[in-house]
mmCIF file of the N, C-alpha and C atoms, coordinates in Angstrom:
data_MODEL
# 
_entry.id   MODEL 
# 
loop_
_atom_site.group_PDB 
_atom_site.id 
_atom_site.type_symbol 
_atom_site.label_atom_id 
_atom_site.label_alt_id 
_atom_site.label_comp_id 
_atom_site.label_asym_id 
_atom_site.label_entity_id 
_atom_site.label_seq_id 
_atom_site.pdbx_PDB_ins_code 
_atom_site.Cartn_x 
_atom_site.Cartn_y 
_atom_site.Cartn_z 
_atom_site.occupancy 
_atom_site.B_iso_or_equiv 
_atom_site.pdbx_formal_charge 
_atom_site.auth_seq_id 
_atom_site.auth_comp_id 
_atom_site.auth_asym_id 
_atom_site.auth_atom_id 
_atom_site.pdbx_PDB_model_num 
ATOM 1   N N  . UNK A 1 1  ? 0.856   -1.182 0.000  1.00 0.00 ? 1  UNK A N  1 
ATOM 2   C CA . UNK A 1 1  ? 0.000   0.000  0.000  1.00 0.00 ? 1  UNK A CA 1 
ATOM 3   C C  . UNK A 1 1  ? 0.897   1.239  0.000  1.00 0.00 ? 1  UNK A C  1 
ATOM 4   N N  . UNK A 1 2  ? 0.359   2.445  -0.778 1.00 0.00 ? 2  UNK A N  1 
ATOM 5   C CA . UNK A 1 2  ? 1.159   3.790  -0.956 1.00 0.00 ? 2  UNK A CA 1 
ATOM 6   C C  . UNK A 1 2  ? 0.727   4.493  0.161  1.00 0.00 ? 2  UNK A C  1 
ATOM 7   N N  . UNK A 1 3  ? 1.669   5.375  0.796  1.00 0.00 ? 3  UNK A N  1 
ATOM 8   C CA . UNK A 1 3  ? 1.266   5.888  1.771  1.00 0.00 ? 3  UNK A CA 1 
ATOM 9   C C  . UNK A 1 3  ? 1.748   7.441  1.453  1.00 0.00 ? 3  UNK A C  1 
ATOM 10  N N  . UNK A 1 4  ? 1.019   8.326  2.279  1.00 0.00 ? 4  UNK A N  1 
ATOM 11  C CA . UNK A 1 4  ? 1.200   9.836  1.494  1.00 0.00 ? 4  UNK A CA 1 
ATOM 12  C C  . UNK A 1 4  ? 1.363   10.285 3.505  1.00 0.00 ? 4  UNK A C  1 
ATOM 13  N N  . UNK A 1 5  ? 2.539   11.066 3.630  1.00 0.00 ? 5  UNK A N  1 
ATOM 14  C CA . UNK A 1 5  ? 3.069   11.449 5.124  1.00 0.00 ? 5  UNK A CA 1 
ATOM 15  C C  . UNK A 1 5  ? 2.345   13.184 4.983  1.00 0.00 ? 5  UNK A C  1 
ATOM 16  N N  . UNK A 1 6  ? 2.211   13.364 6.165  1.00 0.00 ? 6  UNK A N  1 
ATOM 17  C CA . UNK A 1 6  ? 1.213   14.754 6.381  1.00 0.00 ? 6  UNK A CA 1 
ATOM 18  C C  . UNK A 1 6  ? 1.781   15.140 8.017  1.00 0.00 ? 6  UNK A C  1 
ATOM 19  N N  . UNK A 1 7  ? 2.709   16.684 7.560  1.00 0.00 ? 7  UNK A N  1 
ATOM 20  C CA . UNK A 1 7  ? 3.630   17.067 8.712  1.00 0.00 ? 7  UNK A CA 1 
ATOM 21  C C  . UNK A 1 7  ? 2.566   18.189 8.906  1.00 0.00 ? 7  UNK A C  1 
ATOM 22  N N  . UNK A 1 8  ? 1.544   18.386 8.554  1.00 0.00 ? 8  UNK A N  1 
ATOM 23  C CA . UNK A 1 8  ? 0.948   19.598 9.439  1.00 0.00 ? 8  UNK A CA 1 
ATOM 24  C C  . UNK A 1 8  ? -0.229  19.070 10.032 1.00 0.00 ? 8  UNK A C  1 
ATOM 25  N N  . UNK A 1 9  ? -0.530  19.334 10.708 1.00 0.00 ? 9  UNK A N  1 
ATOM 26  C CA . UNK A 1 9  ? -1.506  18.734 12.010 1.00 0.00 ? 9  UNK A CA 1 
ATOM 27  C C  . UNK A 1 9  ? -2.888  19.305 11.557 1.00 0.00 ? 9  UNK A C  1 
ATOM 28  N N  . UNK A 1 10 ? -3.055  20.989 11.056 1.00 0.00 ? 10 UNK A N  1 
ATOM 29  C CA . UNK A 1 10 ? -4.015  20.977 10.463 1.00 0.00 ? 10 UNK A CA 1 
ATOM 30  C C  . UNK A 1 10 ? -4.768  20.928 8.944  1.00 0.00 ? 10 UNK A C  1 
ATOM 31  N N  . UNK A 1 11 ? -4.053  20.547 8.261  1.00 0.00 ? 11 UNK A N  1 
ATOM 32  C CA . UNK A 1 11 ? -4.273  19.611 7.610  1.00 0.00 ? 11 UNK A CA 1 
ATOM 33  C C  . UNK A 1 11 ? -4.442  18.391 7.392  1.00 0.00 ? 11 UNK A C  1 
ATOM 34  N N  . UNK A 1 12 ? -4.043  17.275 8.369  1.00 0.00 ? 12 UNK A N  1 
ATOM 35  C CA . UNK A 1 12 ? -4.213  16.252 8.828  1.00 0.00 ? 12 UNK A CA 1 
ATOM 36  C C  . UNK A 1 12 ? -5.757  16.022 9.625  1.00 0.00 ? 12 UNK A C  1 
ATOM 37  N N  . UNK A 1 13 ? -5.747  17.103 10.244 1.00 0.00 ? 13 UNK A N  1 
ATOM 38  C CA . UNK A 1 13 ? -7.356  16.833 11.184 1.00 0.00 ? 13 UNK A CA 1 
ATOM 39  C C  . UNK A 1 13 ? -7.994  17.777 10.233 1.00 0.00 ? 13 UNK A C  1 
ATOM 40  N N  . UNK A 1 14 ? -8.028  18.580 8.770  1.00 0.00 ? 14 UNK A N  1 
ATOM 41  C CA . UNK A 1 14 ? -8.830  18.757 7.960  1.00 0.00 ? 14 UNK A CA 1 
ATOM 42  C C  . UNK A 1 14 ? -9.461  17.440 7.038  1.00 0.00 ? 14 UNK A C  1 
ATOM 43  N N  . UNK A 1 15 ? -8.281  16.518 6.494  1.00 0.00 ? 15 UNK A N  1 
ATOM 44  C CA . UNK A 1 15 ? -8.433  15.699 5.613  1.00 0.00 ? 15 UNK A CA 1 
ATOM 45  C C  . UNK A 1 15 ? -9.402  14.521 6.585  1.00 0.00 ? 15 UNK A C  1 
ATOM 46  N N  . UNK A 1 16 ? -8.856  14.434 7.848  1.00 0.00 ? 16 UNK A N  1 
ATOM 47  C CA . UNK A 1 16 ? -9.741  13.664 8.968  1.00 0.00 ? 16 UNK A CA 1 
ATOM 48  C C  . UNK A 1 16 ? -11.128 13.953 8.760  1.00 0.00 ? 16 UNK A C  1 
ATOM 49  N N  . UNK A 1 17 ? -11.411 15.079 8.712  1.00 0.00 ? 17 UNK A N  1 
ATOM 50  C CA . UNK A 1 17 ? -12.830 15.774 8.739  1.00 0.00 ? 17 UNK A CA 1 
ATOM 51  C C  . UNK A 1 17 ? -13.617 14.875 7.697  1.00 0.00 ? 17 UNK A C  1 
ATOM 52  N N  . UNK A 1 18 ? -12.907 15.125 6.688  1.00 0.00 ? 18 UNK A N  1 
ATOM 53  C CA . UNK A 1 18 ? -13.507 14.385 4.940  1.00 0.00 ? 18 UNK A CA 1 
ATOM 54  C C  . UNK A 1 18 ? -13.263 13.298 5.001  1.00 0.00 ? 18 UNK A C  1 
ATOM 55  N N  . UNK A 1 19 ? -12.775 12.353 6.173  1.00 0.00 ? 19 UNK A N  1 
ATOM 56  C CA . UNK A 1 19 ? -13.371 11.251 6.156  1.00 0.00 ? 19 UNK A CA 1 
ATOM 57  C C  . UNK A 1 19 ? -12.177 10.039 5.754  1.00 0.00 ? 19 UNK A C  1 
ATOM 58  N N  . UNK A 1 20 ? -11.344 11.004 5.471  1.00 0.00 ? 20 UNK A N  1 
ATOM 59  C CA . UNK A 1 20 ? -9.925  10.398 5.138  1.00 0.00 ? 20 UNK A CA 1 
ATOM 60  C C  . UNK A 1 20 ? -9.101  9.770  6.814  1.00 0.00 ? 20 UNK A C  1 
ATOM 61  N N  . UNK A 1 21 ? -9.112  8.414  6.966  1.00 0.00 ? 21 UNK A N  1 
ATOM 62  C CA . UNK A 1 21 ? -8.261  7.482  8.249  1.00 0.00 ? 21 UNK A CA 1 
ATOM 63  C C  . UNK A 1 21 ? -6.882  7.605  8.409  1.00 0.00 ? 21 UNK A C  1 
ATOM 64  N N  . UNK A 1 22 ? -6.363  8.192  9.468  1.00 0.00 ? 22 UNK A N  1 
ATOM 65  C CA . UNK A 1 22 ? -5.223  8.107  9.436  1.00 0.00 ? 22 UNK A CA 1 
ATOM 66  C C  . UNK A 1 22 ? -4.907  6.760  9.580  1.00 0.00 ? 22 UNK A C  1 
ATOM 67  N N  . UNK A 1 23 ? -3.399  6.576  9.295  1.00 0.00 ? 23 UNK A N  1 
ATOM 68  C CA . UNK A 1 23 ? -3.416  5.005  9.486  1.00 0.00 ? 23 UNK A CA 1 
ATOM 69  C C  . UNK A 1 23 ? -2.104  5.048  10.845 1.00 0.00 ? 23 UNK A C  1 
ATOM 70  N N  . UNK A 1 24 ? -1.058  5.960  10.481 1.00 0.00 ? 24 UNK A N  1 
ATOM 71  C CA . UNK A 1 24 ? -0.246  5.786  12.168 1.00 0.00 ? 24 UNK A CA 1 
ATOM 72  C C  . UNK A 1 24 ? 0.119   7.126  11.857 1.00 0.00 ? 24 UNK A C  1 
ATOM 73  N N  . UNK A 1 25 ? 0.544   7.536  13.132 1.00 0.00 ? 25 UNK A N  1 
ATOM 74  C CA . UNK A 1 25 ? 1.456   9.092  13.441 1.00 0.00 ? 25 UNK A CA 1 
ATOM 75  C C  . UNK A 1 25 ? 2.797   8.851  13.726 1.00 0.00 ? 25 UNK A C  1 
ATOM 76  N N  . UNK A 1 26 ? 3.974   9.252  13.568 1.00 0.00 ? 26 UNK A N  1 
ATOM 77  C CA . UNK A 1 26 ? 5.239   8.595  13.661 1.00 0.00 ? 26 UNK A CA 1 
ATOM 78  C C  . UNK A 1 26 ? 5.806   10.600 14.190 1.00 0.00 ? 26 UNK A C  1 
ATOM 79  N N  . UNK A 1 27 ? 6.615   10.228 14.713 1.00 0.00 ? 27 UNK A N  1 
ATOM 80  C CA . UNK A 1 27 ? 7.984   11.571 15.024 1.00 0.00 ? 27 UNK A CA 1 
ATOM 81  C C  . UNK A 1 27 ? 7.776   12.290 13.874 1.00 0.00 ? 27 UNK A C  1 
ATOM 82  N N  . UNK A 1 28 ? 7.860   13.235 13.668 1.00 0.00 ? 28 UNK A N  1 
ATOM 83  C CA . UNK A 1 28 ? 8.542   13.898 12.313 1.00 0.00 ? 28 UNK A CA 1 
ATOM 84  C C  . UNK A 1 28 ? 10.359  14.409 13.093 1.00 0.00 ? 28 UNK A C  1 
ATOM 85  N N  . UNK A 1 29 ? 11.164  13.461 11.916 1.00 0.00 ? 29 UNK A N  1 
ATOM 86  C CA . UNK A 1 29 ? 12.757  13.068 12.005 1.00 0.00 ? 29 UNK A CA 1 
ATOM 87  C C  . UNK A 1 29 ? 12.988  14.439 12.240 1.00 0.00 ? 29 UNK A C  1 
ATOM 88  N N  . UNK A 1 30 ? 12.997  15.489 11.674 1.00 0.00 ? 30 UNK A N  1 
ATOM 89  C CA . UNK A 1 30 ? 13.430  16.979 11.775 1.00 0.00 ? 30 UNK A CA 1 
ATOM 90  C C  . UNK A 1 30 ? 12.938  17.511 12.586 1.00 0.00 ? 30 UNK A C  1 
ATOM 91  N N  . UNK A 1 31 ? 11.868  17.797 13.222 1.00 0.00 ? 31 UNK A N  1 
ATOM 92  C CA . UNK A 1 31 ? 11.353  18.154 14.275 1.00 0.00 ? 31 UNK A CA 1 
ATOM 93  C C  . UNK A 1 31 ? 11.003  16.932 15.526 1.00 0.00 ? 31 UNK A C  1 
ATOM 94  N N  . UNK A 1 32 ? 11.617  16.290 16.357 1.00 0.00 ? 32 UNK A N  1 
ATOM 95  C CA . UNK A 1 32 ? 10.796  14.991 16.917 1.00 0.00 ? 32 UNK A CA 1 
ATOM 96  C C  . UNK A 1 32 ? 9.897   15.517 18.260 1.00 0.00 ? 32 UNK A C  1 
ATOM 97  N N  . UNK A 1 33 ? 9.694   16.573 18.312 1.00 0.00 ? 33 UNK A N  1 
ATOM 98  C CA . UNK A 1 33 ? 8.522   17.272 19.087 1.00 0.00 ? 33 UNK A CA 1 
ATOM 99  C C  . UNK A 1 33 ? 7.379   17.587 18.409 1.00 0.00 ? 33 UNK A C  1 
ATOM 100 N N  . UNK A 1 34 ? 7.462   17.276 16.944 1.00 0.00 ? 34 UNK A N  1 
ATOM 101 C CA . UNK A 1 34 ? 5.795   17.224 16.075 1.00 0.00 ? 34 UNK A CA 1 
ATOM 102 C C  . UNK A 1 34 ? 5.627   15.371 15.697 1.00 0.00 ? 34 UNK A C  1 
ATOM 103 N N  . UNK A 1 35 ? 4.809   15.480 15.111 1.00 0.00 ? 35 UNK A N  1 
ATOM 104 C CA . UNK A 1 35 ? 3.997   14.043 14.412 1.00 0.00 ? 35 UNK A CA 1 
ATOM 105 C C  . UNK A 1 35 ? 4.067   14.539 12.806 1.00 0.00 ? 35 UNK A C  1 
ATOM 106 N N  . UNK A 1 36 ? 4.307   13.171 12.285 1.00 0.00 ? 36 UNK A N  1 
ATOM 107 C CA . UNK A 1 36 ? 3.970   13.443 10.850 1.00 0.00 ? 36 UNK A CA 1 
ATOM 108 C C  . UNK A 1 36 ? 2.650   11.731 11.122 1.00 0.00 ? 36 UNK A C  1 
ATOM 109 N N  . UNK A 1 37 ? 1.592   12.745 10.217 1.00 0.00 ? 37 UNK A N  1 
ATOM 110 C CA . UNK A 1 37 ? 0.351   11.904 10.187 1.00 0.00 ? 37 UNK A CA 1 
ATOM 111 C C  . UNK A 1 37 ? 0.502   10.740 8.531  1.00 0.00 ? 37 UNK A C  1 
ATOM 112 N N  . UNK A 1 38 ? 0.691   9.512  8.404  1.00 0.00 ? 38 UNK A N  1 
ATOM 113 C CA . UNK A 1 38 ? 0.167   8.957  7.923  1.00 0.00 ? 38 UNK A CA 1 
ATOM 114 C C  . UNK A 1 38 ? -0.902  8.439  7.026  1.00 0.00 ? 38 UNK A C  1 
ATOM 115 N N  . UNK A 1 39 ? -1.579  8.527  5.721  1.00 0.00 ? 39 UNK A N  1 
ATOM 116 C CA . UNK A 1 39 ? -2.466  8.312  5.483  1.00 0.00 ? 39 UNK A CA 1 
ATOM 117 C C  . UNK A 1 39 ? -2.046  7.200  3.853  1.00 0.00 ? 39 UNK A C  1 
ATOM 118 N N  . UNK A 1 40 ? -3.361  6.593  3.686  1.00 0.00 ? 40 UNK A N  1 
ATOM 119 C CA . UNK A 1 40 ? -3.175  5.561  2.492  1.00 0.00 ? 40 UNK A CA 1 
ATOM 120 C C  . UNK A 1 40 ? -3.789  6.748  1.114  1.00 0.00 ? 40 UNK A C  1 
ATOM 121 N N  . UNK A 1 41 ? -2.884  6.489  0.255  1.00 0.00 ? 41 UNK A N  1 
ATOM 122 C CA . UNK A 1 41 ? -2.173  7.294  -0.615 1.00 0.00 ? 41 UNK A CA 1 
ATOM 123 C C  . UNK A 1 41 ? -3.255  6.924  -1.926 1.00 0.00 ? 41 UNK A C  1 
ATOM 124 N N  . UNK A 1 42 ? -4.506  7.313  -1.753 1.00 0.00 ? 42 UNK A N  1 
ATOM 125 C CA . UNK A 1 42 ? -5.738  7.304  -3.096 1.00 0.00 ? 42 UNK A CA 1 
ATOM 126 C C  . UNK A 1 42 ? -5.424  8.072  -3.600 1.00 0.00 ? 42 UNK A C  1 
ATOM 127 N N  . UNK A 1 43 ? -6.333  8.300  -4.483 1.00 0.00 ? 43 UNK A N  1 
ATOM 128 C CA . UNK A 1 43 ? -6.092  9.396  -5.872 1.00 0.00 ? 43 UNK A CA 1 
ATOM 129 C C  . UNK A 1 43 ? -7.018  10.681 -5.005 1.00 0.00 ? 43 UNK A C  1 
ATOM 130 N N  . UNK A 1 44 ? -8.180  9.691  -4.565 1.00 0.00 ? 44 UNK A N  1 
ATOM 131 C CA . UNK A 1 44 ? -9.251  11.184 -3.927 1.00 0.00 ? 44 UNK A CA 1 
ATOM 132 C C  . UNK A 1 44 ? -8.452  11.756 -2.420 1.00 0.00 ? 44 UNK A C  1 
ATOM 133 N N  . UNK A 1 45 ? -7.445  10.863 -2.135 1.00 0.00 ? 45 UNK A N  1 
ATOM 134 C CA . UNK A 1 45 ? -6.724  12.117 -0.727 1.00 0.00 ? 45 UNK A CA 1 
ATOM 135 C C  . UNK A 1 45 ? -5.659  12.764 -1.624 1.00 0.00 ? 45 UNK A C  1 
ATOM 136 N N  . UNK A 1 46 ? -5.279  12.491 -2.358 1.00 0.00 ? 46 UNK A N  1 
ATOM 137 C CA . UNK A 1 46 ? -4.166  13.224 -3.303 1.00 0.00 ? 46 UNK A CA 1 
ATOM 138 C C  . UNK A 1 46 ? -4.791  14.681 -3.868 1.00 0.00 ? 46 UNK A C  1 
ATOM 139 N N  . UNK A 1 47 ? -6.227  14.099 -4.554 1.00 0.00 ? 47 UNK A N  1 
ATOM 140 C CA . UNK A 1 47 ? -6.986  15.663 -4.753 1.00 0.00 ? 47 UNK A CA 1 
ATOM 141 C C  . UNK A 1 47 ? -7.123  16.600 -3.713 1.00 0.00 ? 47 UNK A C  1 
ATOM 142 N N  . UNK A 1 48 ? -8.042  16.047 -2.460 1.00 0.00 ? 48 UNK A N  1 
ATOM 143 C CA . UNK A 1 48 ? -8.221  16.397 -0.981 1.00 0.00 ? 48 UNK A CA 1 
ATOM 144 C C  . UNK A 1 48 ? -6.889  17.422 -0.623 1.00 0.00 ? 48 UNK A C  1 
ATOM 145 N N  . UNK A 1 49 ? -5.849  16.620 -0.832 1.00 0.00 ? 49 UNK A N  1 
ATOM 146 C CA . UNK A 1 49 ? -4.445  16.831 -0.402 1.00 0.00 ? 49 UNK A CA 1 
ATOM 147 C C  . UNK A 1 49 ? -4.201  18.168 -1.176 1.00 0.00 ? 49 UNK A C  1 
ATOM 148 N N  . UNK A 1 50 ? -4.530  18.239 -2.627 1.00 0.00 ? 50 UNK A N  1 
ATOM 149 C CA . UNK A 1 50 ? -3.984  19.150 -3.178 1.00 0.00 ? 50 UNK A CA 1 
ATOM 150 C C  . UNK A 1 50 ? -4.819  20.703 -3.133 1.00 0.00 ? 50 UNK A C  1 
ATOM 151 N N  . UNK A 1 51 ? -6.368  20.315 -2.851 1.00 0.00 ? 51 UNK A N  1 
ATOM 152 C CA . UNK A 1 51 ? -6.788  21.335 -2.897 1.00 0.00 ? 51 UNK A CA 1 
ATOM 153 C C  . UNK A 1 51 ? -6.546  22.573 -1.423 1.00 0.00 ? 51 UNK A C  1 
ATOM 154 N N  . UNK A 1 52 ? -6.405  21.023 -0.411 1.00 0.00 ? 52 UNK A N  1 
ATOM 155 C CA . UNK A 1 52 ? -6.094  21.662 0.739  1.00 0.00 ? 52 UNK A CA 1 
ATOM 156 C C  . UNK A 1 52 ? -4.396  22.832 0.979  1.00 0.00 ? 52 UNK A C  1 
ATOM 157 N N  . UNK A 1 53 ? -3.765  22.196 -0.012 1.00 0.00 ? 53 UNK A N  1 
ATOM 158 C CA . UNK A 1 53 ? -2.768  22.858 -0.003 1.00 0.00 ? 53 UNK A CA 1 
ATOM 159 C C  . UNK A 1 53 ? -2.380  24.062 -0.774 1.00 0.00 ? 53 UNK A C  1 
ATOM 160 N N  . UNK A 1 54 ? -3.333  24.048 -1.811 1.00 0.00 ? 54 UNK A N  1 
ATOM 161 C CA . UNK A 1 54 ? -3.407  25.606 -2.683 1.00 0.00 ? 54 UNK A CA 1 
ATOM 162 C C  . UNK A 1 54 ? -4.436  26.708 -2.066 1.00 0.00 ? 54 UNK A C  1 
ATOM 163 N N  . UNK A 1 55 ? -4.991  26.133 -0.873 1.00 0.00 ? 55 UNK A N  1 
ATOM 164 C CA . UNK A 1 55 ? -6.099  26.422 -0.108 1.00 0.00 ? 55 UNK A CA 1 
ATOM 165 C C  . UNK A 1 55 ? -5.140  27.920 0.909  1.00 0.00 ? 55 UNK A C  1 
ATOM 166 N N  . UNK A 1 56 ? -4.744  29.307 0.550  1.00 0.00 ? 56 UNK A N  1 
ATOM 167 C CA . UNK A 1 56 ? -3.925  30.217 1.122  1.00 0.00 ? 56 UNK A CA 1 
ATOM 168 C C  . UNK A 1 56 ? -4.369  29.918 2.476  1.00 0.00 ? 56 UNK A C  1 
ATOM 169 N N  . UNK A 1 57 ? -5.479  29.873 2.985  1.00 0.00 ? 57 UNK A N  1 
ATOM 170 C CA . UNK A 1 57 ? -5.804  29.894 4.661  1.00 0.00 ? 57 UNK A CA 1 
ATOM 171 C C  . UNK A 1 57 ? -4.941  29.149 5.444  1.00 0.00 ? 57 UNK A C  1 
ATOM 172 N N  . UNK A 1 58 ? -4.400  27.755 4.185  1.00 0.00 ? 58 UNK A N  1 
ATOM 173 C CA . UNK A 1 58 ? -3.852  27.012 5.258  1.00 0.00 ? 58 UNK A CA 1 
ATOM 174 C C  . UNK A 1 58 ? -2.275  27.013 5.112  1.00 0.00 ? 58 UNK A C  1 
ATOM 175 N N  . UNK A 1 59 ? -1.753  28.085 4.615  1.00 0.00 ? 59 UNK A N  1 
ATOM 176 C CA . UNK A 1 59 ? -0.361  28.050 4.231  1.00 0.00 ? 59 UNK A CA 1 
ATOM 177 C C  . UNK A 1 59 ? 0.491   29.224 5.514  1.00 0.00 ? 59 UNK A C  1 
ATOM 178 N N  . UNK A 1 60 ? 1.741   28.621 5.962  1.00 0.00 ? 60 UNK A N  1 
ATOM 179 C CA . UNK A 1 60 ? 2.148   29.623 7.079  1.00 0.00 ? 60 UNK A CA 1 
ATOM 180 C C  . UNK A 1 60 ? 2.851   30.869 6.491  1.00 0.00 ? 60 UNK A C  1 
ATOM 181 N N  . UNK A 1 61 ? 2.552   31.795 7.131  1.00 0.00 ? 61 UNK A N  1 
ATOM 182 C CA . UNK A 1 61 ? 2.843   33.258 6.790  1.00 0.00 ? 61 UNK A CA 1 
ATOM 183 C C  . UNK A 1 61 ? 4.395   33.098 6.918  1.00 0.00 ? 61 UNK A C  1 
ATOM 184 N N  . UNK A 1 62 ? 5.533   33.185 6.001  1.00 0.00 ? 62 UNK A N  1 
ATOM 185 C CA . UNK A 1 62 ? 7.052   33.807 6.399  1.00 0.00 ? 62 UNK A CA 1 
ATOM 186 C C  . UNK A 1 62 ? 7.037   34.863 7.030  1.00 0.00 ? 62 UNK A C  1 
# 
């Protein structure tokens, strides 16, 4: 199974919302005081994934 890793938390409990399962939370290696969320790697969380990410609300301000 393909798996697609998700280092922001709210995006992770957005894609949660839509119904999308996480499958495990692991350390994120570069930060090991966050989680990188887990999920199985469809075509419809890939869309989910993408719209959420062109989505400005959810992008961090530099």
């Amino acid at each position: 199974m393909k798996t697609k890793a998700v280092r922001s938390q709210r995006i992770a409990w957005l894609l949660r919302k839509e119904g999308f399962k996480i499958i495990d939370v692991v350390p994120n290696r570069r930060r090991p005081n966050l989680d990188v969320y887990i999920f199985e790697a469809t075509p419809e969380l890939c869309v989910a994934l993408d719209t959420h990410i062109q989505n400005k609300d959810n992008k961090r301000d530099n």
